[in-house]
Structures are given as C-alpha cells and as structure tokens.
TIRO-2110 file (N, C-alpha, C; in Angstrom, 1 decimal):
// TIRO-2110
11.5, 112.6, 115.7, N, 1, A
10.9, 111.3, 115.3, CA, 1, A
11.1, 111.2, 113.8, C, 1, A
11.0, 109.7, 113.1, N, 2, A
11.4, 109.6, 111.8, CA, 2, A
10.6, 110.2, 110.9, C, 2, A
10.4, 110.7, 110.0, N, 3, A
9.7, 111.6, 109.0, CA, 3, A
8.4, 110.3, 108.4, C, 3, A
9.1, 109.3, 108.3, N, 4, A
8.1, 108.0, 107.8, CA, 4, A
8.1, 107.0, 109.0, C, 4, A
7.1, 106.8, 109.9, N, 5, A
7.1, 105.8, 110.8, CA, 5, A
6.7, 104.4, 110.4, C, 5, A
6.6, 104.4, 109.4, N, 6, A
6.1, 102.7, 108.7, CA, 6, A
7.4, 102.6, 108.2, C, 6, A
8.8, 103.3, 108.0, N, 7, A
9.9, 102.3, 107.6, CA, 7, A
10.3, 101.1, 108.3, C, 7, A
10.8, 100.3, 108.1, N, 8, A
11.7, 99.6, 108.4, CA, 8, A
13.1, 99.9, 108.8, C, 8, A
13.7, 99.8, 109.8, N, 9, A
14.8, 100.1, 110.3, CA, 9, A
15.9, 100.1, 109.4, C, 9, A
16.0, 99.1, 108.7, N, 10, A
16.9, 99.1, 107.4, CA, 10, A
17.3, 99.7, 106.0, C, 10, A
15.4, 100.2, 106.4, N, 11, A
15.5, 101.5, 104.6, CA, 11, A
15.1, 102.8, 105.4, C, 11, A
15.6, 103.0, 106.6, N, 12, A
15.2, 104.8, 107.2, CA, 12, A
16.6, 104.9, 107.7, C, 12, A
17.1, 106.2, 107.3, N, 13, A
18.3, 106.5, 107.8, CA, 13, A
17.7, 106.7, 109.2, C, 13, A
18.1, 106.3, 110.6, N, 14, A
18.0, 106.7, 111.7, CA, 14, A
19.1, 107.4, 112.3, C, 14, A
18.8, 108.7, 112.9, N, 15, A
19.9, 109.1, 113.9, CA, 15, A
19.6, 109.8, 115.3, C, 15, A
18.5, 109.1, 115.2, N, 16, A
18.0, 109.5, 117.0, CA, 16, A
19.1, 109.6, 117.9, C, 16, A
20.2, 108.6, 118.1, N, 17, A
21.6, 108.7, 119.3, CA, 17, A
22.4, 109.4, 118.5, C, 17, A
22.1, 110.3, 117.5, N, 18, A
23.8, 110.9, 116.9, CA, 18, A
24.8, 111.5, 117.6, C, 18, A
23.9, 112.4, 118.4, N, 19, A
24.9, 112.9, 119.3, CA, 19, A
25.8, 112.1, 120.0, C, 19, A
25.1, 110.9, 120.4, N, 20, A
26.5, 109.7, 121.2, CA, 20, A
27.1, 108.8, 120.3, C, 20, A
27.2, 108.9, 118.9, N, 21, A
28.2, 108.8, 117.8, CA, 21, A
29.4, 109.5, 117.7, C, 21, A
28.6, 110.8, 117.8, N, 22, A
29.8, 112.4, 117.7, CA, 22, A
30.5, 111.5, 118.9, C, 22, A
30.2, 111.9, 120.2, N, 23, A
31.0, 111.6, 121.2, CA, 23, A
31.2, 110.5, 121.8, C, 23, A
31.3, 109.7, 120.4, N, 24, A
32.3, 108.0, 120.9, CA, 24, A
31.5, 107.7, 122.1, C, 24, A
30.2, 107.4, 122.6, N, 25, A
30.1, 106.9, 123.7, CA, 25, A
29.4, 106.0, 123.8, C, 25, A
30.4, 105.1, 124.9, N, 26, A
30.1, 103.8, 124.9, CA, 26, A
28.6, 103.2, 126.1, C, 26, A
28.8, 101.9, 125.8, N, 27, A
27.3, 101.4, 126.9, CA, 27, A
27.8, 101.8, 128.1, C, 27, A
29.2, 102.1, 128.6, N, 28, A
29.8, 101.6, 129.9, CA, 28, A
29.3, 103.5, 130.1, C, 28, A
29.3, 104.1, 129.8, N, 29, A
29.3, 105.5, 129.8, CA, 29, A
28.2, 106.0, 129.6, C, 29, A
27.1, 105.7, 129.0, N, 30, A
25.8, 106.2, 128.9, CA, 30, A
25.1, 105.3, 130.5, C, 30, A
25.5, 104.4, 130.7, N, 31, A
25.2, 103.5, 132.0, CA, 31, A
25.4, 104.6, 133.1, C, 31, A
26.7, 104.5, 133.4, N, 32, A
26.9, 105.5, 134.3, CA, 32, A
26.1, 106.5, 134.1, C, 32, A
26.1, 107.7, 133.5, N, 33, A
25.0, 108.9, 133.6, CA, 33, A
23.7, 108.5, 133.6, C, 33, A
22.9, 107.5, 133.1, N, 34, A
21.3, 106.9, 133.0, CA, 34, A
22.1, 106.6, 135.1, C, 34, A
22.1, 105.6, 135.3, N, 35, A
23.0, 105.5, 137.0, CA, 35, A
22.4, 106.8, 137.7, C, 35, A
23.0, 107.7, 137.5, N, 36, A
23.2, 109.0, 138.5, CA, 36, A
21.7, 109.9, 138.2, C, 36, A
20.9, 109.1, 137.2, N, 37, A
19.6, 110.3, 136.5, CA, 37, A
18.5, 109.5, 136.7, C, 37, A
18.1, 108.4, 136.2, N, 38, A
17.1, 107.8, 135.9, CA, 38, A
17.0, 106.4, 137.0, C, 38, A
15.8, 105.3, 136.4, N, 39, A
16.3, 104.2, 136.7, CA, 39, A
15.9, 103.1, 135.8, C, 39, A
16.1, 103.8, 134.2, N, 40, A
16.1, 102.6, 133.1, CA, 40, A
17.9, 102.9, 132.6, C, 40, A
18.1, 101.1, 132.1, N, 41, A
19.7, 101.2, 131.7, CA, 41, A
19.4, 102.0, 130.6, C, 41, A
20.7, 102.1, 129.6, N, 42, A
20.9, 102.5, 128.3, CA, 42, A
20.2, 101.6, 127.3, C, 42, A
20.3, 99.8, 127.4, N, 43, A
19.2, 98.9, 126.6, CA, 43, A
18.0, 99.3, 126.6, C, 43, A
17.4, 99.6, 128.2, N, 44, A
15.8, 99.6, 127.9, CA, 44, A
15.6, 101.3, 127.2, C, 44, A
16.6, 102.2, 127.5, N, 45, A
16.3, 103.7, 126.7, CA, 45, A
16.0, 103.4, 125.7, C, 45, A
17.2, 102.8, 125.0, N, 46, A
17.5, 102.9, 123.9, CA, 46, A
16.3, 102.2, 122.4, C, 46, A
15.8, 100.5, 123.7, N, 47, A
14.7, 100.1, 122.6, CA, 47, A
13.5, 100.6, 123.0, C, 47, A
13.7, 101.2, 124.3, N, 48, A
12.0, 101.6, 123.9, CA, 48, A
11.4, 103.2, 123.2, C, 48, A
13.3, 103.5, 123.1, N, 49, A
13.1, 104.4, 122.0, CA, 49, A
12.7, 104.1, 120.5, C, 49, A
13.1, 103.1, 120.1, N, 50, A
13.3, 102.3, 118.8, CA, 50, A
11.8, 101.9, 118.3, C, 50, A
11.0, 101.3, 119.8, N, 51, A
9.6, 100.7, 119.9, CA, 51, A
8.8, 102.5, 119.4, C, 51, A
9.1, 102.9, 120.0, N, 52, A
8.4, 104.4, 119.9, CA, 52, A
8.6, 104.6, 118.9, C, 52, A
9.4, 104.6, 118.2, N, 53, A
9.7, 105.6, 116.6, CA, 53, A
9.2, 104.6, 115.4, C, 53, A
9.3, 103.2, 115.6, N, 54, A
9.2, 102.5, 114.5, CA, 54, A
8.0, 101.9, 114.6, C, 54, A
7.1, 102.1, 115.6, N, 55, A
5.4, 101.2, 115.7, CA, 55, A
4.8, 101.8, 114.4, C, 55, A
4.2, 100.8, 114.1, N, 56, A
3.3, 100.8, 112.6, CA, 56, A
2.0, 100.7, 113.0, C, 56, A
0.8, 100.7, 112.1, N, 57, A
-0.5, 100.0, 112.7, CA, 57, A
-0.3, 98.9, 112.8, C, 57, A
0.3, 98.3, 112.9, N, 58, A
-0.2, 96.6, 113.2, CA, 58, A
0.9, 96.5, 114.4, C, 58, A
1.6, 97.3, 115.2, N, 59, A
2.7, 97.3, 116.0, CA, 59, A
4.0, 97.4, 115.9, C, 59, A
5.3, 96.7, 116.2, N, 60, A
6.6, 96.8, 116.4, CA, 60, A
7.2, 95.8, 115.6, C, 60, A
8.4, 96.3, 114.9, N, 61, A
9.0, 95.3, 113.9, CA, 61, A
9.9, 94.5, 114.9, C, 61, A
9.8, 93.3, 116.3, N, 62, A
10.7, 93.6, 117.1, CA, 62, A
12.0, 93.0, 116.5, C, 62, A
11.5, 91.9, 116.0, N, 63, A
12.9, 91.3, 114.9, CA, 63, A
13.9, 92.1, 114.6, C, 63, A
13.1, 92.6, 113.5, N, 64, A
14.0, 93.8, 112.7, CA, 64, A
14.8, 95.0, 113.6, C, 64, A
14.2, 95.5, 114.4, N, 65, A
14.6, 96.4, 115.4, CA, 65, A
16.3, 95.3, 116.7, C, 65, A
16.1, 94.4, 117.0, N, 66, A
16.8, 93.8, 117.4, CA, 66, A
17.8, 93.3, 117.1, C, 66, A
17.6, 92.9, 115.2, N, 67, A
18.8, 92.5, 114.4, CA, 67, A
19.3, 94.2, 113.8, C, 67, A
19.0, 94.8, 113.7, N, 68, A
20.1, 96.1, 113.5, CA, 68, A
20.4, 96.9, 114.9, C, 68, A
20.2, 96.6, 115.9, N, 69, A
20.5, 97.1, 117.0, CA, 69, A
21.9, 98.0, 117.0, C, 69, A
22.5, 97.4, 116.6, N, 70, A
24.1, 98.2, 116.6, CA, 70, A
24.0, 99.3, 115.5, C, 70, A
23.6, 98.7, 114.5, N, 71, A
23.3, 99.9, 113.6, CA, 71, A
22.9, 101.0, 114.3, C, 71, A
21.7, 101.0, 114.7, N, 72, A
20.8, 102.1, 115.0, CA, 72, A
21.5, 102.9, 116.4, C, 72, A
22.0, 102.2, 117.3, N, 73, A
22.6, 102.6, 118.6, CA, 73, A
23.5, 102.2, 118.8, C, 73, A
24.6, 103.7, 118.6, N, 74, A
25.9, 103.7, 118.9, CA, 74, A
26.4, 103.3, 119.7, C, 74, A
25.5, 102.5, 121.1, N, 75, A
26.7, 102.1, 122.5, CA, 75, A
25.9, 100.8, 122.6, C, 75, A
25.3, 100.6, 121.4, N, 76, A
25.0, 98.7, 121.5, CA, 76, A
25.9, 97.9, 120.4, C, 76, A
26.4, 97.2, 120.9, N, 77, A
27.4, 96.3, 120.4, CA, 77, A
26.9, 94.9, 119.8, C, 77, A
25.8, 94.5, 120.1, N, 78, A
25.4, 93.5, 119.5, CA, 78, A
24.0, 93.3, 119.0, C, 78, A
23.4, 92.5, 118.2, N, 79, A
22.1, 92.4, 118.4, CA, 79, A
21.8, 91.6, 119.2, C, 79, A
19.9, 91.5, 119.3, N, 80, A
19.5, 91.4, 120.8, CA, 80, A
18.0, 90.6, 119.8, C, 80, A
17.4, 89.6, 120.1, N, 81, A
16.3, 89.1, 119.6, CA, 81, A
15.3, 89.4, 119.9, C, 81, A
14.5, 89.0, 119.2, N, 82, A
12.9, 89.4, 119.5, CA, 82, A
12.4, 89.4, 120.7, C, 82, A
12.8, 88.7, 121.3, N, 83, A
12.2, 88.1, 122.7, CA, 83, A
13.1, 89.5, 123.7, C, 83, A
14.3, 89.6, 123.3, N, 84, A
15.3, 90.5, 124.4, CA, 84, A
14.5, 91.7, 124.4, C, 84, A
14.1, 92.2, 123.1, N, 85, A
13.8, 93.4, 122.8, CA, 85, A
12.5, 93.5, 123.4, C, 85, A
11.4, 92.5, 123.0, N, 86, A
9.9, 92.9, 124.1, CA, 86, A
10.7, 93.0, 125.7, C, 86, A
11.6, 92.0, 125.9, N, 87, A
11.3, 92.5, 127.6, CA, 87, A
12.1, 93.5, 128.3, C, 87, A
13.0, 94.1, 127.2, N, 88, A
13.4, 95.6, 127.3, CA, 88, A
12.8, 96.7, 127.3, C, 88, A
11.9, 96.5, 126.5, N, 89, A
11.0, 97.5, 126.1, CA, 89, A
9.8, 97.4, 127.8, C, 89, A
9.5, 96.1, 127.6, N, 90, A
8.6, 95.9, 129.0, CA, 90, A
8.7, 96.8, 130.2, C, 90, A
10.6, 96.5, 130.6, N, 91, A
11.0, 96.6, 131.7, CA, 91, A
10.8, 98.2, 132.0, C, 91, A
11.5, 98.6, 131.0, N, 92, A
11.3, 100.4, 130.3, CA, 92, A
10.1, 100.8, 130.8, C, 92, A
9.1, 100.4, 130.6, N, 93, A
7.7, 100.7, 130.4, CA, 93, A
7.2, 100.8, 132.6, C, 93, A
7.3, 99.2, 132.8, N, 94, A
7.2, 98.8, 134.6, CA, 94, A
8.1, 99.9, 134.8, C, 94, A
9.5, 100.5, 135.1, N, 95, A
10.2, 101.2, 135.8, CA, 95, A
9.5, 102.4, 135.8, C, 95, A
8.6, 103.2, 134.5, N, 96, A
8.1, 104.3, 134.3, CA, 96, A
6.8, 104.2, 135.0, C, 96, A
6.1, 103.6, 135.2, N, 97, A
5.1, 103.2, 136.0, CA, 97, A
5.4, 103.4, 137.6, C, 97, A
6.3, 102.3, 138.0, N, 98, A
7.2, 102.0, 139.1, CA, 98, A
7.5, 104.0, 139.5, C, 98, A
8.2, 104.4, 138.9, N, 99, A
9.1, 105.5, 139.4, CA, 99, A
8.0, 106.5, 139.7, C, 99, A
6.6, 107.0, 138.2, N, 100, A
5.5, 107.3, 138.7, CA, 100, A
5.1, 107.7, 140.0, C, 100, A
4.6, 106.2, 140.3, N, 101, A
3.7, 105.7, 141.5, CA, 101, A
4.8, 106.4, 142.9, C, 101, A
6.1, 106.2, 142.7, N, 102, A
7.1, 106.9, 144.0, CA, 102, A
6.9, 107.7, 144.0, C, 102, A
7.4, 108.9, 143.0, N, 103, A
7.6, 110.3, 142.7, CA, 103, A
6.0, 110.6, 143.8, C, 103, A
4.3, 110.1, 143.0, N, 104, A
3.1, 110.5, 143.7, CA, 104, A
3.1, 110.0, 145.1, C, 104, A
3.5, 109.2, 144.9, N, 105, A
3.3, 108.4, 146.6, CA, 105, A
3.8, 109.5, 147.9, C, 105, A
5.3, 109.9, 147.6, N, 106, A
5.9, 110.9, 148.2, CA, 106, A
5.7, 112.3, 148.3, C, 106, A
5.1, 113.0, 147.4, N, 107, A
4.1, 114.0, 147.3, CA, 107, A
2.9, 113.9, 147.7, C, 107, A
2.4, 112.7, 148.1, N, 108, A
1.1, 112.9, 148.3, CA, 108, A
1.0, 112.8, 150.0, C, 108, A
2.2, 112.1, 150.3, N, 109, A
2.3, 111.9, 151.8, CA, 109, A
3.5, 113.1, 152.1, C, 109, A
3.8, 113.7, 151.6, N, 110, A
4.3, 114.9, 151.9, CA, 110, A
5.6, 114.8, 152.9, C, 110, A
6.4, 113.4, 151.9, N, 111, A
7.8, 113.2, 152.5, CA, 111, A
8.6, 114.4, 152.1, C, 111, A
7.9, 114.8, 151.1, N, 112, A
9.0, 115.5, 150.8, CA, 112, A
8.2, 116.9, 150.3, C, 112, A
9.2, 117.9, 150.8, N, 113, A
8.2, 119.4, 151.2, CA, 113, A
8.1, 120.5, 149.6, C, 113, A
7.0, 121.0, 149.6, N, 114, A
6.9, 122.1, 148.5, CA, 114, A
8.0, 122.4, 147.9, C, 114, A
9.3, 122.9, 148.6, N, 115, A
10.5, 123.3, 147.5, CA, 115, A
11.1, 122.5, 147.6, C, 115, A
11.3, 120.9, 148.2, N, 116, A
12.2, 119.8, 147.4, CA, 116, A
11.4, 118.9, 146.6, C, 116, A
10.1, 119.3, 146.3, N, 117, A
9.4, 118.9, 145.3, CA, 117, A
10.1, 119.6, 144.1, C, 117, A
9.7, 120.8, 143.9, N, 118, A
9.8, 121.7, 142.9, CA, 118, A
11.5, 121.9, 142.6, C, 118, A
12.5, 121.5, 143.4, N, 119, A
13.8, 121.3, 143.1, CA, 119, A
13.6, 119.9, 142.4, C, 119, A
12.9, 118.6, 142.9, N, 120, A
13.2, 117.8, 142.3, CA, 120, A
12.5, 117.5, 140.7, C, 120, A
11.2, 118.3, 140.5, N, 121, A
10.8, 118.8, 139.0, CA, 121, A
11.6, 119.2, 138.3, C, 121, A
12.1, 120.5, 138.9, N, 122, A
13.2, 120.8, 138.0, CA, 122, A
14.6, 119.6, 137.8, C, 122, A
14.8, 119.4, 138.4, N, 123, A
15.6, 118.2, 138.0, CA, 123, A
15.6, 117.3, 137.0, C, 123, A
14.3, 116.5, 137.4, N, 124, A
13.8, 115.7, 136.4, CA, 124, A
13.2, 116.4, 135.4, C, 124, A
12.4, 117.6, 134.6, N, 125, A
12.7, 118.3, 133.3, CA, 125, A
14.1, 118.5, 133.2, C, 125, A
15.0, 118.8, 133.7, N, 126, A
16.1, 119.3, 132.8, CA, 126, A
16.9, 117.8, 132.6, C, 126, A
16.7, 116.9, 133.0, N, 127, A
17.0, 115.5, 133.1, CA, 127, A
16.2, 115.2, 131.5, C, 127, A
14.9, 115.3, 131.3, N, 128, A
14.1, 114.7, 130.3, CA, 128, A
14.8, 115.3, 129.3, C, 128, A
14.5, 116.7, 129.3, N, 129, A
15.0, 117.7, 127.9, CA, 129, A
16.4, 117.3, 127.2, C, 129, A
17.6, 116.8, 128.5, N, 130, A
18.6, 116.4, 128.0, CA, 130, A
18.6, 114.9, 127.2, C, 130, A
17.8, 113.9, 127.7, N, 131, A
17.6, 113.0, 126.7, CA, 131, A
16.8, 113.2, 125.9, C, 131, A
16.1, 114.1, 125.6, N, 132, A
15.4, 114.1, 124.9, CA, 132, A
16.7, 115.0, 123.4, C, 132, A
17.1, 115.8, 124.0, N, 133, A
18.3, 116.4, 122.9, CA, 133, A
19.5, 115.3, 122.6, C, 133, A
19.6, 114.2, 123.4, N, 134, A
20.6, 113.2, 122.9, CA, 134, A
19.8, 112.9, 121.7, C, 134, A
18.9, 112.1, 121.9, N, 135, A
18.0, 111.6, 120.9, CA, 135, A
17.9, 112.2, 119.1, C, 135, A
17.8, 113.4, 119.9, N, 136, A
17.8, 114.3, 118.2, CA, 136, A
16.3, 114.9, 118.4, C, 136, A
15.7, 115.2, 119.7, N, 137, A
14.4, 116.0, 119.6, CA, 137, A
14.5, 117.0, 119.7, C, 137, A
13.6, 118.3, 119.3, N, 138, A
13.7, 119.2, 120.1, CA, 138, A
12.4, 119.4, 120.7, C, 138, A
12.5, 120.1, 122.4, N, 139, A
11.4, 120.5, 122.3, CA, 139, A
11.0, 122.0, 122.7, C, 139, A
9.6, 122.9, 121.8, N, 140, A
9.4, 123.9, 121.8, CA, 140, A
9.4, 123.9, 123.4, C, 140, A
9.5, 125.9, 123.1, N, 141, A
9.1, 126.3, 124.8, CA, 141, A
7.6, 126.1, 125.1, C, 141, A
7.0, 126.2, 124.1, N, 142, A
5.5, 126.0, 123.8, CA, 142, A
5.1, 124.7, 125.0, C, 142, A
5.6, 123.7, 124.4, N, 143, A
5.6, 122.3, 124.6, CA, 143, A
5.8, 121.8, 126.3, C, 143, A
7.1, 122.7, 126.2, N, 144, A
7.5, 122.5, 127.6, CA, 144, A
7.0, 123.1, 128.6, C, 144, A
6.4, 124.6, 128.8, N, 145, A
5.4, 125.0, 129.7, CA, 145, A
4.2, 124.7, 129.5, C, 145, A
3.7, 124.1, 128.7, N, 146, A
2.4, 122.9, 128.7, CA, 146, A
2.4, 121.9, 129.6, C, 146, A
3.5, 121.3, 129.4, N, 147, A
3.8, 120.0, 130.6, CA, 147, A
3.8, 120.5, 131.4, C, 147, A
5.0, 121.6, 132.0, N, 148, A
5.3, 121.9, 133.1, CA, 148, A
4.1, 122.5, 133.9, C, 148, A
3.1, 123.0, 133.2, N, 149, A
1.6, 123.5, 133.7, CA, 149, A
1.0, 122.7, 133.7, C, 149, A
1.0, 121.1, 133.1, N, 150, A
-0.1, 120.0, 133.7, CA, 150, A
0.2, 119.3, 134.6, C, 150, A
1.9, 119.3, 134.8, N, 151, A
2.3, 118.4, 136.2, CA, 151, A
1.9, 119.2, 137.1, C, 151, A
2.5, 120.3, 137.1, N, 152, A
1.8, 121.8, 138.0, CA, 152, A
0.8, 121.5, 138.8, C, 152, A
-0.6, 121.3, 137.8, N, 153, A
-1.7, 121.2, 137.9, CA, 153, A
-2.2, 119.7, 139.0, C, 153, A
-1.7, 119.1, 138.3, N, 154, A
-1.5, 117.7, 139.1, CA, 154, A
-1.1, 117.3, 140.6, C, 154, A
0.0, 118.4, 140.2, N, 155, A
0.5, 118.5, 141.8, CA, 155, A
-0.3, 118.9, 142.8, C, 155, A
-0.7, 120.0, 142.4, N, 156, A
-1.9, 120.9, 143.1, CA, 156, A
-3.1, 120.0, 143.7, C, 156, A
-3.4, 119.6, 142.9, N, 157, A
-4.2, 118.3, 142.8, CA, 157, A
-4.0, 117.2, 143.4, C, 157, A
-3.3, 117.0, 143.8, N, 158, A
-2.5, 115.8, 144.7, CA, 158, A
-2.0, 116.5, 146.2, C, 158, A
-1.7, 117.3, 146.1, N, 159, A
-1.7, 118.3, 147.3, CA, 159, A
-2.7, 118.2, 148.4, C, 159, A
-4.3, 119.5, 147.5, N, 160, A
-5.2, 119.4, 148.0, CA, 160, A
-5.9, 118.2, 148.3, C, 160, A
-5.7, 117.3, 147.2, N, 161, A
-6.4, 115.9, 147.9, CA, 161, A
-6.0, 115.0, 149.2, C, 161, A
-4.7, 114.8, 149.2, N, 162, A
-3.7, 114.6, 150.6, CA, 162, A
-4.6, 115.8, 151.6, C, 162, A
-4.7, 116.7, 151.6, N, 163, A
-4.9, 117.5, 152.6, CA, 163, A
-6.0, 117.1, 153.1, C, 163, A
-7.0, 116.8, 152.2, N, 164, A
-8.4, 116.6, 152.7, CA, 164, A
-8.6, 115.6, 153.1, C, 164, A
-7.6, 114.3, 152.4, N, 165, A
-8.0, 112.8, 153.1, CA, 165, A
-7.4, 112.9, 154.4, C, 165, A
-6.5, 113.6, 154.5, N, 166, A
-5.9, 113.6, 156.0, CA, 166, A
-6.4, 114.3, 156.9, C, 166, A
-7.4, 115.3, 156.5, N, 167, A
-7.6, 116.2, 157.9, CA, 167, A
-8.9, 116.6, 157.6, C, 167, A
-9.9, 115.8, 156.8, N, 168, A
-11.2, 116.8, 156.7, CA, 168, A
-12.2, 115.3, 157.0, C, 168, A
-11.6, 114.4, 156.2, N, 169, A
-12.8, 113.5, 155.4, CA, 169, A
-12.1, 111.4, 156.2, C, 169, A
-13.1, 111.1, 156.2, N, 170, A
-12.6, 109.5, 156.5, CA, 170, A
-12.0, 109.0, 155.4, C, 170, A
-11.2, 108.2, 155.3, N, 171, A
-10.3, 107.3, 154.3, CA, 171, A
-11.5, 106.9, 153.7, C, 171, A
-12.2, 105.9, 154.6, N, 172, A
-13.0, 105.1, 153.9, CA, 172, A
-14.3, 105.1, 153.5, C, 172, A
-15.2, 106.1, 154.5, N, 173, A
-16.7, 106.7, 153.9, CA, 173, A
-16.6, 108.0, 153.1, C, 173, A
-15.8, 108.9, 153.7, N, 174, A
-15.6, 110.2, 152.6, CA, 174, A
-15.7, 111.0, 154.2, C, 174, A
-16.9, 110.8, 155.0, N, 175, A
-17.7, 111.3, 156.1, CA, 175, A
-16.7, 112.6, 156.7, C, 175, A
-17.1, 113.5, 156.9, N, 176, A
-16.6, 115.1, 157.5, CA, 176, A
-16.3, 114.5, 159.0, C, 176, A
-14.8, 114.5, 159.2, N, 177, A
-14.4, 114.7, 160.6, CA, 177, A
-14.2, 115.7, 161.6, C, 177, A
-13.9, 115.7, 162.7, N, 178, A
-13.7, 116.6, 163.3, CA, 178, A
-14.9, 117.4, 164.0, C, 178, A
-16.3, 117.4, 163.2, N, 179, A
-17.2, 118.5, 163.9, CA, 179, A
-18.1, 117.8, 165.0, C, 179, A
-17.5, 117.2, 165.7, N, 180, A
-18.1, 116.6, 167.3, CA, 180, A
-18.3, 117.4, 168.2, C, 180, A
END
C-alpha cells in the first residue's frame, strides 16, 4: 500500500502492477488468467485496487484515479471517467459478495465434500497471495495463518450449523426433531 494514502494519484509514485510492467502484459492477457481464477475482469481488479489505496477521509478521488488510469495500470490503455470508475469499482465489490454467498451456500449444503472444500481453499489462497504479489504486497506468514485460521474457523462453523439445521432442529421454530 502507498506510504501516503491522502496523495493524489499524480504526486505518489504508484507501482502496485509493476510486476505487469516488467512483463509487458497486456489487458488481453491479465483477462485470460483473472478468466481461469476469479470472476472480476482486469478493469474492476485493477480500480478497485486504485479505490483501496487512494481513499482519503472524505473518500475516492474517482476523477483523478480514472484520468491517470493508464499511468497507474500497465494493461489499461485508456482513461475511464468518473462514472466508469464508480461502477467498476461497484461491480468488483457485487462479484465479491456474489462469489461469497456461492463459495457458503455450497459448503453449507455440502455440495461439495470436506477435501474438495479444502482443495478448493487452497486454491483460492494461493490464487489471492498471487495477486496479491502482482500488486507489490507482501504477505507475512503471520498474516496468512491468521486468515487461514478464521476461514478455518468459519468453516467449522458452517459445517456444524448445516448439520444441526438439517438433522437435529426445525428450519423454522429451532424445535428438537426426531424424539417422537
């Protein structure tokens, strides 16, 4: 993250995408891989990275963030207005909500079993960490078995509660089934 988060896009050297400077890469190519990993394009990564690093107290410069667009992000080619940039950022935001709600929904109904859960965690961390290293983050080990121990936890948690609404308790009074 930028050392000063009250700059302005124009007076803070940014190099959050450097790494996709180094390696020449274009929108048509960060598409493709976000494609096969995620389900936000390269646009909405990219500004709702930009929203994240450059919010001030009073909010987002979105102007300013959408007229240096190309500056800031090596596989954006044009700028994008104020308006483009809130509903990029928006969309970013619904898909992460959106994907959420699946990810739980499917664990909770137990489409999908204990170790293609835990294959698909791992996935998605080693998915995150890698954008997160495009970016120019790092993150401690500290940091990352934190998380990995609150989803953990959550899971568990979502587990046990699936279990109970399905085989102990009524959906809709709570009431103990079964002891007739």
């Amino acid at each position: 993250m930028p050392e000063n988060t009250h700059a302005t896009p124009e007076s803070h050297e940014y190099d959050r995408f450097a790494e996709l400077a180094v390696e020449s890469a274009d929108y048509d190519r960060v598409d493709e891989f976000l494609n096969n990993r995620v389900s936000f394009t390269p646009r909405e990564w990219a500004i709702a990275r930009l929203c994240a690093d450059f919010r001030t107290g009073t909010g987002v410069e979105m102007t300013k963030i959408g007229e240096h667009l190309p500056e800031l992000v090596p596989f954006m080619s044009e700028p994008y207005s104020r308006q483009a940039v809130y509903q990029a950022r928006r969309d970013f935001e619904e898909k992460v909500r959106i994907a959420g709600a699946t990810f739980l929904y499917g664990a909770y109904s137990e489409f999908v079993t204990a170790d293609e859960l835990d294959d698909l965690m791992y996935e998605a961390v080693e998915t995150a960490k890698f954008l997160l290293e495009v970016e120019g983050a790092d993150v401690s080990l500290e940091d990352e078995l934190t998380t990995e121990e609150r989803v953990r936890t959550a899971m568990q948690e979502v587990r046990e509660a699936s279990a109970e609404l399905r085989y102990d308790r009524c959906p809709h009074c709570g009431e103990q089934l079964g002891d007739d």
